[in-house]
DRENKE-606650 format. One record per residue: residue number from 1; residue in three letters; x, y, z of N, C-alpha, C in turn. Coordinates in steps of 0.02 Angstrom, whole numbers, always signed. Layout:
! DRENKE-606650
+-----+------+--------+--------+--------+--------+--------+--------+--------+--------+--------+
: pos : code :    n.X :    n.Y :    n.Z :   ca.X :   ca.Y :   ca.Z :    c.X :    c.Y :    c.Z :
+-----+------+--------+--------+--------+--------+--------+--------+--------+--------+--------+
: NUM :  ala :      X :      Y :      Z :      X :      Y :      Z :      X :      Y :      Z :
...
+-----+------+--------+--------+--------+--------+--------+--------+--------+--------+--------+
***
This chain:
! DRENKE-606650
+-----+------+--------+--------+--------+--------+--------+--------+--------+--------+--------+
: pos : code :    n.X :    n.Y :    n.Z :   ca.X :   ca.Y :   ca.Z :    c.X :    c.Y :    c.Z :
+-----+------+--------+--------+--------+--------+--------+--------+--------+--------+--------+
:   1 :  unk :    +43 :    -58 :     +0 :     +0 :     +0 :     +0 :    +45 :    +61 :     +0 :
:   2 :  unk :    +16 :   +126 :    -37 :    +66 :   +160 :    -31 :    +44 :   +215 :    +19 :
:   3 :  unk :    +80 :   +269 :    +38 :    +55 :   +311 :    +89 :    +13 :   +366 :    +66 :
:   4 :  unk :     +3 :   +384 :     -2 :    -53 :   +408 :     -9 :   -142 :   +376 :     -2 :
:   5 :  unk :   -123 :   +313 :    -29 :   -188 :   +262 :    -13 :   -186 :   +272 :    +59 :
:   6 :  unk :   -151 :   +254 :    +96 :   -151 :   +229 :   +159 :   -193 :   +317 :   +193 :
:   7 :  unk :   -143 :   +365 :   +186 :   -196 :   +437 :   +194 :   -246 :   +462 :   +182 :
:   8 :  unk :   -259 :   +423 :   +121 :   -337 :   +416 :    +96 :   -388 :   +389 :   +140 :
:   9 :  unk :   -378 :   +319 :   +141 :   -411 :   +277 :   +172 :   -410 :   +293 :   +248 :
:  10 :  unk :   -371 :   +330 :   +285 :   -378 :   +353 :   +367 :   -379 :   +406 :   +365 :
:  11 :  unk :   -352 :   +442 :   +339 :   -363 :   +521 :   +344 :   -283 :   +527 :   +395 :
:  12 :  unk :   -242 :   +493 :   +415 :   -196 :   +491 :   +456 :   -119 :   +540 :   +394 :
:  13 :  unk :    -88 :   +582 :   +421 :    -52 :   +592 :   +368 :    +27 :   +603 :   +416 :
:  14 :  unk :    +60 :   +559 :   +423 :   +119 :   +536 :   +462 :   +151 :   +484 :   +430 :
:  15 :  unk :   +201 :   +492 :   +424 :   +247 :   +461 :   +388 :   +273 :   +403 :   +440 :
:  16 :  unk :   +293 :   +415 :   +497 :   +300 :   +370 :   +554 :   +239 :   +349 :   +560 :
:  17 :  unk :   +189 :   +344 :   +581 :   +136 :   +312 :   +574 :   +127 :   +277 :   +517 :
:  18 :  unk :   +108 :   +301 :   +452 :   +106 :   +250 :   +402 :   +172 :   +209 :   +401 :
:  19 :  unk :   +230 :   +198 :   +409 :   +285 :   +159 :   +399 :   +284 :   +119 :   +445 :
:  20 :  unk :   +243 :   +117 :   +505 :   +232 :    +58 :   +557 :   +173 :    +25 :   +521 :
:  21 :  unk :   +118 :    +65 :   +522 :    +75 :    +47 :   +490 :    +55 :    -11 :   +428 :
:  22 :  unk :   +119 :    +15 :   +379 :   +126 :    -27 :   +310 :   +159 :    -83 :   +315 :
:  23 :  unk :   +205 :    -78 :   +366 :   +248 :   -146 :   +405 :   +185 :   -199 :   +448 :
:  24 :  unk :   +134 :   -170 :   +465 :   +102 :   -202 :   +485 :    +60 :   -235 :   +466 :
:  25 :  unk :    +35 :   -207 :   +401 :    -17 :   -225 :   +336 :    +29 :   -264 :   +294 :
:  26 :  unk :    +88 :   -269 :   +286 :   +121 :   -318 :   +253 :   +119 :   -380 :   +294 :
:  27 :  unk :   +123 :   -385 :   +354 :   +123 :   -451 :   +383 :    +46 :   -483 :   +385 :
:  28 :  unk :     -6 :   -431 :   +377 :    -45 :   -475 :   +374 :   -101 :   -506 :   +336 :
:  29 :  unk :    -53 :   -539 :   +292 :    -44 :   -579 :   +218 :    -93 :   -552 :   +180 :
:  30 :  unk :   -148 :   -571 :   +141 :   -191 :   -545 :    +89 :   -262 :   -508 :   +128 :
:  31 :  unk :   -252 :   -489 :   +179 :   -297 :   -421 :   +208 :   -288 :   -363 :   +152 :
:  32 :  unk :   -375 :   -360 :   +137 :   -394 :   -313 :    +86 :   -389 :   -246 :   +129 :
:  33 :  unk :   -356 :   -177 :    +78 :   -336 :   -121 :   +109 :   -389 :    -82 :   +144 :
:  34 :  unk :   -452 :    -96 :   +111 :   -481 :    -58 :   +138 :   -509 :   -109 :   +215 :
:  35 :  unk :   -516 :   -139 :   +215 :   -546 :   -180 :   +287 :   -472 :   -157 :   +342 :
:  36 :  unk :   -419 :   -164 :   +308 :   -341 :   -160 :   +376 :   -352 :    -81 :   +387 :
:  37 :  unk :   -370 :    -29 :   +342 :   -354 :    +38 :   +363 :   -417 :    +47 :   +380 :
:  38 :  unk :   -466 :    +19 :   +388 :   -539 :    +38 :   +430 :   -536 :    +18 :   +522 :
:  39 :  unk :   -478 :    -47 :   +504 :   -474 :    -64 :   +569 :   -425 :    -37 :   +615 :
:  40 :  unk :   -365 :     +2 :   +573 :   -336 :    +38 :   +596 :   -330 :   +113 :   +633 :
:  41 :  unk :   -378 :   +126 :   +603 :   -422 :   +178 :   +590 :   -453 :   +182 :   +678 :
:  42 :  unk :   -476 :   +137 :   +703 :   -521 :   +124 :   +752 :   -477 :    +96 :   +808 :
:  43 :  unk :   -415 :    +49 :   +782 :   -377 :    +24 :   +832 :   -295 :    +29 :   +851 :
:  44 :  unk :   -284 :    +78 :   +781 :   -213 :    +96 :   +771 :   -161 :    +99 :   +821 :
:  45 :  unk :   -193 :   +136 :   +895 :   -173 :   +142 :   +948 :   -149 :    +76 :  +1000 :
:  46 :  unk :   -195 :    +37 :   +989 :   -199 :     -4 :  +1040 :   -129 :    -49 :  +1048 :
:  47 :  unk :   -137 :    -33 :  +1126 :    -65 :    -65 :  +1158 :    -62 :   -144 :  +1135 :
:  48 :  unk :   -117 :   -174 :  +1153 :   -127 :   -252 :  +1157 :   -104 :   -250 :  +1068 :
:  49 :  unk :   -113 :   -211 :  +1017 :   -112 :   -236 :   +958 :    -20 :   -228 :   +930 :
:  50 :  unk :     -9 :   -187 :   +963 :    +65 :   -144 :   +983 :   +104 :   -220 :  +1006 :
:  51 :  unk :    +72 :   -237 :  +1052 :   +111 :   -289 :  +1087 :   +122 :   -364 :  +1049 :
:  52 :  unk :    +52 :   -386 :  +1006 :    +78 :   -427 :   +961 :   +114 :   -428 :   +900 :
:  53 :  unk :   +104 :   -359 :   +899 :   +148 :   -366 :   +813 :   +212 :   -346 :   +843 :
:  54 :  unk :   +241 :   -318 :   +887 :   +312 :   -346 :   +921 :   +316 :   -411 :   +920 :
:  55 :  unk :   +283 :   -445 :   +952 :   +288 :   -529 :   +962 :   +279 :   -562 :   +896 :
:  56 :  unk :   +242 :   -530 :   +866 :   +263 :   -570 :   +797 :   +338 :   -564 :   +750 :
:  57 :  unk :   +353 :   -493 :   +763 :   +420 :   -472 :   +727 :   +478 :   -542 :   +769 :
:  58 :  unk :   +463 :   -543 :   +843 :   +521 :   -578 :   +871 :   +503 :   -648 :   +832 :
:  59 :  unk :   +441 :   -677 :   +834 :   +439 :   -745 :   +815 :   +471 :   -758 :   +735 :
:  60 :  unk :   +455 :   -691 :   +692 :   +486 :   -701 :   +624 :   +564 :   -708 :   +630 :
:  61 :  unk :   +607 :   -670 :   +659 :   +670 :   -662 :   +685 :   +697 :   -746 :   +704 :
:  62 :  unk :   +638 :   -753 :   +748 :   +689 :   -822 :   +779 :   +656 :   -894 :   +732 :
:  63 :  unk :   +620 :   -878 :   +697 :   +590 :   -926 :   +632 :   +667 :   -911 :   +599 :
:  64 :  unk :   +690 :   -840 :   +564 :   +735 :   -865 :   +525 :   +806 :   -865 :   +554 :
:  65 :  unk :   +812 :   -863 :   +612 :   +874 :   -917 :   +633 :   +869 :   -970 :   +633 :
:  66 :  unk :   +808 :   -995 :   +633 :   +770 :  -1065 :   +639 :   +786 :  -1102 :   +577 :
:  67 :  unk :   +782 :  -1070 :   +505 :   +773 :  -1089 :   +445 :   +853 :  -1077 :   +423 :
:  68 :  unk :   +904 :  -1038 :   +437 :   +976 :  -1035 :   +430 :   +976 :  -1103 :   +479 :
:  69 :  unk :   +979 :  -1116 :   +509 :  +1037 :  -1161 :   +558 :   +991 :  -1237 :   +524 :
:  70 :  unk :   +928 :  -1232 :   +509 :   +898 :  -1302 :   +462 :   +957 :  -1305 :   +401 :
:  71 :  unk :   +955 :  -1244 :   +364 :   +994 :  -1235 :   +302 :  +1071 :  -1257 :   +308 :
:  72 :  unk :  +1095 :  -1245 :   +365 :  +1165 :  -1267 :   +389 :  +1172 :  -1322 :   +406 :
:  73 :  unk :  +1120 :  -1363 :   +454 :  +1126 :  -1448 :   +447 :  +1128 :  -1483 :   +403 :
:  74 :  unk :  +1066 :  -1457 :   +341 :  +1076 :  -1484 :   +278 :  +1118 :  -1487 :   +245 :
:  75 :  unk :  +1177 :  -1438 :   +217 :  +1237 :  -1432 :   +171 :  +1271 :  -1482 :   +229 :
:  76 :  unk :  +1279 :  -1473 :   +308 :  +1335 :  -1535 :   +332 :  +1304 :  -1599 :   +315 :
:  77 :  unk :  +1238 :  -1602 :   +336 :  +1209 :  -1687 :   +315 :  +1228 :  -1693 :   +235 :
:  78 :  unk :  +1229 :  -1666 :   +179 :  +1234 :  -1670 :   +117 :  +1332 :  -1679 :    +82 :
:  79 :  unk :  +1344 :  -1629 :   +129 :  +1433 :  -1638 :   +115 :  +1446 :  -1724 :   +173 :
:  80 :  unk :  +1413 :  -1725 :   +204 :  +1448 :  -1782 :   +263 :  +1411 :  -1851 :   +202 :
:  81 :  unk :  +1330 :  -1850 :   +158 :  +1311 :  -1906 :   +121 :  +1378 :  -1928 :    +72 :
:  82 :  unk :  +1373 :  -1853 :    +49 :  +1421 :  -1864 :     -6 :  +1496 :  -1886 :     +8 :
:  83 :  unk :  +1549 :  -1873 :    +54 :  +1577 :  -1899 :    +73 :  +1583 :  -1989 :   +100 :
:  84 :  unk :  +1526 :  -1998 :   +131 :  +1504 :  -2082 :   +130 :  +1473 :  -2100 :   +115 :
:  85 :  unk :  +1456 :  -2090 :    +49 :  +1389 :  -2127 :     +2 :  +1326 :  -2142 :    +42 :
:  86 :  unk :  +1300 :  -2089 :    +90 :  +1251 :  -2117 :   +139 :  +1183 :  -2085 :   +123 :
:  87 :  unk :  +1157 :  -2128 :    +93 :  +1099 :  -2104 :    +89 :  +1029 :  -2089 :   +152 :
:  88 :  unk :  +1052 :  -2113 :   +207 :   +991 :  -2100 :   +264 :  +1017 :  -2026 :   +279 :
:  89 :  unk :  +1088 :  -1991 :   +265 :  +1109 :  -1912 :   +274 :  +1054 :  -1862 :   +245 :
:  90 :  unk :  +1069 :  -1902 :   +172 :  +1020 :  -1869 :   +109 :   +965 :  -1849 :   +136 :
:  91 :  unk :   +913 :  -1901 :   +153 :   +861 :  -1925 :   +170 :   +851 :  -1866 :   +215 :
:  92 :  unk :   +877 :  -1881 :   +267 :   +880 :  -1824 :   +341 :   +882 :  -1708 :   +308 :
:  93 :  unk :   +920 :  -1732 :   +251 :   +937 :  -1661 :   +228 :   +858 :  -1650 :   +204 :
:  94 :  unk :   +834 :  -1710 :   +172 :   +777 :  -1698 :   +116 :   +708 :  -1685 :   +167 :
:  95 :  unk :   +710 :  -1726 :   +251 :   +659 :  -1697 :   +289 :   +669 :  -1607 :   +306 :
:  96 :  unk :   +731 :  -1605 :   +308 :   +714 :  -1529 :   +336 :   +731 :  -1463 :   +306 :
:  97 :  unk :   +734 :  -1481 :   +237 :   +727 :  -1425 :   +177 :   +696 :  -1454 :   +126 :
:  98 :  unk :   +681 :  -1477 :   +111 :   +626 :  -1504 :    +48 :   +682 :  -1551 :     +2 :
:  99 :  unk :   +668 :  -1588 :    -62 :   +694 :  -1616 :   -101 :   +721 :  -1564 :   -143 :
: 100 :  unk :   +689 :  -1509 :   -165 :   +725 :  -1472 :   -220 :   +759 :  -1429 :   -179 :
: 101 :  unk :   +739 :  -1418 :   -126 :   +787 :  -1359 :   -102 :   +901 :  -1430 :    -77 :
: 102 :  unk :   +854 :  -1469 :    -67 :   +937 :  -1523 :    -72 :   +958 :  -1512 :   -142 :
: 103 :  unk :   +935 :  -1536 :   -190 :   +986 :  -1521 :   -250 :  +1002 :  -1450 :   -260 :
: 104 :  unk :   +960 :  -1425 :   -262 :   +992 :  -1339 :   -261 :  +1049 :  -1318 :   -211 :
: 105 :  unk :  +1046 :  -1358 :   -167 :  +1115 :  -1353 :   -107 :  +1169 :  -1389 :   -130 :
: 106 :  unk :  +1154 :  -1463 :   -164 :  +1208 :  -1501 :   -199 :  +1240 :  -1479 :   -263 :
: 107 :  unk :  +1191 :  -1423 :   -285 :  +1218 :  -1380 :   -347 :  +1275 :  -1334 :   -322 :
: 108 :  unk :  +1238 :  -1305 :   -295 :  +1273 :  -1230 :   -261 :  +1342 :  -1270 :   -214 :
: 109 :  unk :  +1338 :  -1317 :   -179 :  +1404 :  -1329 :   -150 :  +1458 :  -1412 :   -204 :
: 110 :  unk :  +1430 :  -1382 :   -290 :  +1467 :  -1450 :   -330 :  +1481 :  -1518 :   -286 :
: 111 :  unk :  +1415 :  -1536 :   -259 :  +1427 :  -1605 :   -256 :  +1401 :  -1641 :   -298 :
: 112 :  unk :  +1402 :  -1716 :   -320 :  +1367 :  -1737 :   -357 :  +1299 :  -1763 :   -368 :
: 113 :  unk :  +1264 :  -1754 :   -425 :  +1197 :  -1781 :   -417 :  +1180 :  -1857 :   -419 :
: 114 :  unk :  +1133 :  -1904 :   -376 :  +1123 :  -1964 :   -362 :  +1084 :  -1965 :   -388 :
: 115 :  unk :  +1049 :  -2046 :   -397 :  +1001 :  -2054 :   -463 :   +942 :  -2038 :   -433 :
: 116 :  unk :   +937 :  -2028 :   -359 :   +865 :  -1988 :   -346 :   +861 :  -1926 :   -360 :
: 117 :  unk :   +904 :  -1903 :   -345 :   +925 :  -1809 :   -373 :   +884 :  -1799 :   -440 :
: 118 :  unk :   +930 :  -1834 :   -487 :   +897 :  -1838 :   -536 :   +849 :  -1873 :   -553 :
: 119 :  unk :   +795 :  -1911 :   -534 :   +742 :  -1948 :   -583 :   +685 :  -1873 :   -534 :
: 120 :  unk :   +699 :  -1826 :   -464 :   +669 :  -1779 :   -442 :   +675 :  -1717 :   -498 :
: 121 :  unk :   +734 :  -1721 :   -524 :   +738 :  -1664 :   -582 :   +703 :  -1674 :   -644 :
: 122 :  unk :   +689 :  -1743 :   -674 :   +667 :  -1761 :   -728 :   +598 :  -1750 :   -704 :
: 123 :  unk :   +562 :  -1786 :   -657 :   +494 :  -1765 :   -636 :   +465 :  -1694 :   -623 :
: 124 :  unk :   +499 :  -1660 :   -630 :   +483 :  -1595 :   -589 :   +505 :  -1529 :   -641 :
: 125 :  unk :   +544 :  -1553 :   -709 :   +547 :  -1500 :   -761 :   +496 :  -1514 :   -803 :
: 126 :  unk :   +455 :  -1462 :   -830 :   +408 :  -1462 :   -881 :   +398 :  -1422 :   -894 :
+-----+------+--------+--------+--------+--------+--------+--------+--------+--------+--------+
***
């Protein structure tokens, strides 16, 4: 949303205000503009609402340390498969980043592709 919509739709004309505001309407996912700035409008203030979208910023924060240090077991489970032909490593990389996101890691760190790698690449280009 941009901050003229957003001034439109509240009559609010603050630049600090709309820039919390738009941070806040971005998180919450496909909320139509006019329903978030009607409700803002009415509740903009509120501490209790203040207080979760802090708590949500922290939970996004520690989600993506959450999703780096998944991303970092995977390249060791994937360099440690490849090193001993072990496929239950693979396996373990493939529960906690997806299948394509492993070959895209086996790309990016030139290891080689296994015949599951590939019959997942043949299935999955079209």
């Amino acid at each position: 949303m941009t901050q003229k919509e957003f001034e439109e739709r509240t009559g609010i004309k603050s630049n600090v205000v709309f820039e919390e505001a738009n941070r806040m309407y971005m998180k919450a996912g496909d909320m139509d503009k006019d329903a978030f700035c009607d409700d803002y409008k009415e509740h903009g203030d509120s501490i209790l609402l203040a207080h979760f979208y802090h708590h949500s910023n922290m939970l996004e924060s520690k989600k993506q340390d959450v999703d780096a240090l998944k991303n970092e077991i995977a390249c060791f489970l994937l360099k440690k498969a490849d090193d001993w032909d072990d496929n239950d490593l693979r396996d373990k990389a493939v529960e906690l980043i997806g299948e394509k996101e492993v070959i895209m890691r086996k790309i990016e760190l030139e290891l080689e592709l296994w015949d599951a790698d590939k019959s997942y690449i043949k299935d999955n280009i079209r």
